[in-house]
Rosetta silent file (secondary structure, phi, psi, omega in degrees, C-alpha in Angstrom):
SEQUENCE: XXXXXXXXXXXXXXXXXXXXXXXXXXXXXXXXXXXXXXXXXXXXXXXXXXXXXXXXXXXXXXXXXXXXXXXXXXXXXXXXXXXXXXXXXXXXXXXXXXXXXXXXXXXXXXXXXXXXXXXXXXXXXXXXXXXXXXXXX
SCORE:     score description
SCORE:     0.000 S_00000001
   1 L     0.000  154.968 -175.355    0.333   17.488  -12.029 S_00000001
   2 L   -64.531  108.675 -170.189   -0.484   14.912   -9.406 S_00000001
   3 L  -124.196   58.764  170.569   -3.262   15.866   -7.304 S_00000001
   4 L   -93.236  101.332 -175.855   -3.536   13.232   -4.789 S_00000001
   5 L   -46.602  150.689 -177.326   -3.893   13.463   -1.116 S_00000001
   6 H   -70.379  -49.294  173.913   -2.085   11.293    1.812 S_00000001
   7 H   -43.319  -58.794 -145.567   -5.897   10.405    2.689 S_00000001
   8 H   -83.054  -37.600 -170.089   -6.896    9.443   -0.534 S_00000001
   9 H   -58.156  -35.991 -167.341   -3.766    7.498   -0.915 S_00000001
  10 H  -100.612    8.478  164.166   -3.954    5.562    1.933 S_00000001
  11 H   -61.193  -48.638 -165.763   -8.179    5.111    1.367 S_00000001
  12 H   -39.675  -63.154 -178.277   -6.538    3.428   -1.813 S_00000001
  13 H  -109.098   36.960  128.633   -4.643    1.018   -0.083 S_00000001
  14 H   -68.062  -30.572  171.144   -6.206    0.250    2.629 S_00000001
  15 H   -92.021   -5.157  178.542   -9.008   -0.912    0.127 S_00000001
  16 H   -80.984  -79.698 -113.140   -6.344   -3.370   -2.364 S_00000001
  17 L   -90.309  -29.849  160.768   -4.707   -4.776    1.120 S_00000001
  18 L   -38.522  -49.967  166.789   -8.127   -5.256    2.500 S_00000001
  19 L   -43.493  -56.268 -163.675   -8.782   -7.703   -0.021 S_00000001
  20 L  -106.400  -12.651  174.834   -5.341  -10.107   -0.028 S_00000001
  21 L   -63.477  176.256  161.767   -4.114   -9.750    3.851 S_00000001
  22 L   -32.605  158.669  149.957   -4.337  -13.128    6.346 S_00000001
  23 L   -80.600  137.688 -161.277   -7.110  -13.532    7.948 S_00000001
  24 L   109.708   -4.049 -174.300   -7.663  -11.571   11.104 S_00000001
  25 E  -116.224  138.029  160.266   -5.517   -8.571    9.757 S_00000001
  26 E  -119.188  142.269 -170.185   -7.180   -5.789    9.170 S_00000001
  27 E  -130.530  143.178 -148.831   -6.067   -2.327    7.380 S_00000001
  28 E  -155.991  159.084  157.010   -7.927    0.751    7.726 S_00000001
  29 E  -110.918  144.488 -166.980   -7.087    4.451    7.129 S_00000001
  30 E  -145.054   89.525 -178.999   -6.623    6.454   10.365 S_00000001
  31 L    53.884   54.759 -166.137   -5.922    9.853    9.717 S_00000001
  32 L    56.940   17.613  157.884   -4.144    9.374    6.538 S_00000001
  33 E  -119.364  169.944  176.658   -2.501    6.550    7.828 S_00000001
  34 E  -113.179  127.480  175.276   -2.624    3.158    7.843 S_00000001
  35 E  -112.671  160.854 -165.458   -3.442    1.151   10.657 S_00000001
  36 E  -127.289  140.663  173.357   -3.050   -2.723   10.946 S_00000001
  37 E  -114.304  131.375  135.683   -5.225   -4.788   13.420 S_00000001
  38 E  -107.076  161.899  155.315   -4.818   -8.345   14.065 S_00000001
  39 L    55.285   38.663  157.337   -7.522  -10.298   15.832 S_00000001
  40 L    60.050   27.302  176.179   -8.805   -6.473   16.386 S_00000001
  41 E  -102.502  119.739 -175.394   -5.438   -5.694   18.214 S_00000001
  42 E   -77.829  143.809  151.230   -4.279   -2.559   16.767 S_00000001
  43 L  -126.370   27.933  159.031   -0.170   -3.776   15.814 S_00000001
  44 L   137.576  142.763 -147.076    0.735   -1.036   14.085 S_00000001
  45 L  -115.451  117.337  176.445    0.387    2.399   12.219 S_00000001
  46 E  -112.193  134.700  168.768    2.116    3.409    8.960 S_00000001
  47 L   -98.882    4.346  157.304    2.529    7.341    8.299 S_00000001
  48 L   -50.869  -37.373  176.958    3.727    6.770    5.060 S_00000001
  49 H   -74.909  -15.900  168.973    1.365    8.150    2.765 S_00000001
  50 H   -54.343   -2.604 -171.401    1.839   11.543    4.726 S_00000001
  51 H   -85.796    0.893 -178.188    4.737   11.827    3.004 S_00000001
  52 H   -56.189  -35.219 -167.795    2.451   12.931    0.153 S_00000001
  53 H   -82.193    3.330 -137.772    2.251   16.309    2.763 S_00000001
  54 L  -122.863  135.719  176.888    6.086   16.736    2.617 S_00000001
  55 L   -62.771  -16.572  175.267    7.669   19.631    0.398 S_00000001
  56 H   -89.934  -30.738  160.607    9.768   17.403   -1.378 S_00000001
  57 H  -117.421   58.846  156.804    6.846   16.048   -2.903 S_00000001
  58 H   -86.868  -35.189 -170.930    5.331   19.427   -4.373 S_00000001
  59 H   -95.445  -33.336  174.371    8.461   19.541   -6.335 S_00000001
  60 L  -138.944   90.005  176.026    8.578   15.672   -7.909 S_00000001
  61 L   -76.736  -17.125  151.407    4.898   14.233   -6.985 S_00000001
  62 L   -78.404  -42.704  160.213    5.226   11.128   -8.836 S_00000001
  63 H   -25.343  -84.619 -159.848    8.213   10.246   -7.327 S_00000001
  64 H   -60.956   -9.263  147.564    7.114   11.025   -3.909 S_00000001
  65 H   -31.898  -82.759  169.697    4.272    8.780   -5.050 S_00000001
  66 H   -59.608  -11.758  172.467    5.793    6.113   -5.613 S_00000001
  67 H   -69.018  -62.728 -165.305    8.190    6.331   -2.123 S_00000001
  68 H   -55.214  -39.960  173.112    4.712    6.590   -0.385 S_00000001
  69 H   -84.839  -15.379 -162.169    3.058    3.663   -1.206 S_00000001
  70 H   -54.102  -71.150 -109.558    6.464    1.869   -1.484 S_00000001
  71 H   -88.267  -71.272  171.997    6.942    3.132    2.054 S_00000001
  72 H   -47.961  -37.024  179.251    3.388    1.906    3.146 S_00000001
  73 H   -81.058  -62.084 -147.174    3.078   -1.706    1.691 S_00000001
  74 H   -45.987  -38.970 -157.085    6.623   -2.169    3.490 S_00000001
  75 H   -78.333  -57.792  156.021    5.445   -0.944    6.627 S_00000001
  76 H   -11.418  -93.000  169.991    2.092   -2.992    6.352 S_00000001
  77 H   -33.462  -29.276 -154.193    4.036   -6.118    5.166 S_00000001
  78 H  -108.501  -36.274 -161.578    6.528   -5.590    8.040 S_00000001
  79 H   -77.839  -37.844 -168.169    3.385   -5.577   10.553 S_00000001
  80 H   -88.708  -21.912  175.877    1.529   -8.679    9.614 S_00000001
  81 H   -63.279  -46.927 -173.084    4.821  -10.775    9.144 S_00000001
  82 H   -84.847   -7.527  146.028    5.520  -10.039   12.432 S_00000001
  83 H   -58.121  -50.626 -155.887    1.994  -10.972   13.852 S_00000001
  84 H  -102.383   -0.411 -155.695    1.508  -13.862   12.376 S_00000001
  85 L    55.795    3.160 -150.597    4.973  -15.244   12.328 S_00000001
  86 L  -134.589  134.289 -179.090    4.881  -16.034    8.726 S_00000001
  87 L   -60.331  155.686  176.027    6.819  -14.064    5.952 S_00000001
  88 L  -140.850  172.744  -45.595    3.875  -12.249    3.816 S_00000001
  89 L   -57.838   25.196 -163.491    2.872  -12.108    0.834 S_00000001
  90 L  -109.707 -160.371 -160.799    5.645  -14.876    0.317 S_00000001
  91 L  -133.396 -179.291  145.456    5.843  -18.351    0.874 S_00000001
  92 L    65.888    5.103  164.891    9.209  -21.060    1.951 S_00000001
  93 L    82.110   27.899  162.372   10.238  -18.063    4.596 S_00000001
  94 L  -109.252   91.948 -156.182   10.830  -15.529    1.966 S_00000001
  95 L   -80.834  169.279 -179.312    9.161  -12.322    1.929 S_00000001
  96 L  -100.555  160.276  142.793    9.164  -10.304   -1.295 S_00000001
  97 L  -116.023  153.172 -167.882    9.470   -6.827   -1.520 S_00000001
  98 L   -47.361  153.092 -168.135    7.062   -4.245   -2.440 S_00000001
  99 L  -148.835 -166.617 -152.840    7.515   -2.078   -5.382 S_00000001
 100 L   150.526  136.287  172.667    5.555    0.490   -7.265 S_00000001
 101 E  -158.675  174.177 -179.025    5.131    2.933  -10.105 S_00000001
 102 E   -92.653  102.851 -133.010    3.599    5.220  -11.898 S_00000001
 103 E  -141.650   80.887 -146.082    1.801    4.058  -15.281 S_00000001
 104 L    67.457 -138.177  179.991    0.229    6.962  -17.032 S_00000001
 105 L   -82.593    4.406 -160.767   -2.776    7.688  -14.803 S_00000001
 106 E  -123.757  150.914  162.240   -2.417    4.568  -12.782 S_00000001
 107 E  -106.997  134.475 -171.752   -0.453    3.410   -9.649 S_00000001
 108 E  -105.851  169.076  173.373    0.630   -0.177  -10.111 S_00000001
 109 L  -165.173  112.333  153.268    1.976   -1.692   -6.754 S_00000001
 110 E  -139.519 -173.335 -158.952    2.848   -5.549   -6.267 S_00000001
 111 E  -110.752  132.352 -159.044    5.189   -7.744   -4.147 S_00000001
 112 E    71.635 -149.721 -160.459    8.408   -9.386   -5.828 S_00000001
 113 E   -79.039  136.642  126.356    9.826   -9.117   -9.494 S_00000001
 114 L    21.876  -64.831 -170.767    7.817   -6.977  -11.528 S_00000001
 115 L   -81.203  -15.716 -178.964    7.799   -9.536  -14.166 S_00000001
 116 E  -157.887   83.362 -166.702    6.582  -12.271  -11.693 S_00000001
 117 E   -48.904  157.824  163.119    4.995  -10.621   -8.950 S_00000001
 118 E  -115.890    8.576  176.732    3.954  -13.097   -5.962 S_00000001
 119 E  -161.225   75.905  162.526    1.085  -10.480   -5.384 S_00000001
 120 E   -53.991  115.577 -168.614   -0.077   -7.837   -7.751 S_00000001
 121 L   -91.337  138.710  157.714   -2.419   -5.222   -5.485 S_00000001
 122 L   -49.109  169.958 -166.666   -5.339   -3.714   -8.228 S_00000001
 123 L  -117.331  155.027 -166.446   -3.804   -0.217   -9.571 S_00000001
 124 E  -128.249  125.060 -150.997   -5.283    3.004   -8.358 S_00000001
 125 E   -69.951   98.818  174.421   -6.651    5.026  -10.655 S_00000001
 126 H   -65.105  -31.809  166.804   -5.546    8.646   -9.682 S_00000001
 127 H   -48.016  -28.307  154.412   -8.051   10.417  -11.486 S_00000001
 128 H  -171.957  102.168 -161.133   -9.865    8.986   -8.862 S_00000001
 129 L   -71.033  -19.823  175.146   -8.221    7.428   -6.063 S_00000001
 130 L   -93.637   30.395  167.092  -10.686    6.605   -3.106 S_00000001
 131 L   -77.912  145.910  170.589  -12.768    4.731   -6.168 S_00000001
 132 L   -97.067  165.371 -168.472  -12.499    1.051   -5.306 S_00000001
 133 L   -46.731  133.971  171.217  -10.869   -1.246   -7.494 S_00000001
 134 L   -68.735  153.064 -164.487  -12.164   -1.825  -11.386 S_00000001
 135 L   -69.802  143.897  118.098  -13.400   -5.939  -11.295 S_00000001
 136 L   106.427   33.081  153.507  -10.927   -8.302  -12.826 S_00000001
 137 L   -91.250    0.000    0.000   -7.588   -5.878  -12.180 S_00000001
């Protein structure tokens, strides 16, 4: 069974999207959410990984995994597009959208097709999810 926390989930990705947003956006976990800064303006707070806290996923926790970060890049991705003017991670006024799964022990998460991602996030490890990212994932 899954034993991952909305905190530790959104420590996770708050430390991937730290790496690849714009510059000037910042992502943070805030009470098991994620908050987005730009230019050190908070512009907005995703409660997605709480859904980790939600009775539906005690009964299918990979699932409800995978909703949560789904849930969480979008909301992210929805914040900084709309800062910055500029679709994100995409290019030509196309944004992609985020996906995710569960792989084994790992959460994979990138932006567009699967097979040809415009952004691949590193994959977090669950055995231990507030770990930052292994080098050269």
């Amino acid at each position: 069974m899954l034993n991952v926390s909305s905190r530790d989930l959104a420590v996770a990705l708050a430390d991937r999207l730290g790496t690849v947003v714009p510059p000037g956006v910042v992502v943070r976990e805030q009470d098991a959410e994620l908050a987005v800064l730009y230019d050190g303006v908070l512009i907005g707070v995703s409660g997605a990984p709480t859904i980790l806290e939600t009775v539906e996923a005690l009964r299918e926790p990979g699932e409800n995994l995978e909703t949560a970060a789904r849930a969480a890049l979008s909301g992210v991705q929805d914040y900084i597009a709309e800062a910055t003017t500029e679709p994100w991670p995409g290019t030509g006024g196309s944004q992609p959208n985020p996906d995710a799964r569960l792989d084994g022990n790992l959460l994979v998460m990138w932006f567009g097709p699967e097979d040809a991602p415009v952004l691949r996030l590193p994959p977090i490890d669950l055995a231990r999810p507030t770990a930052p990212p292994a080098p050269g994932r």
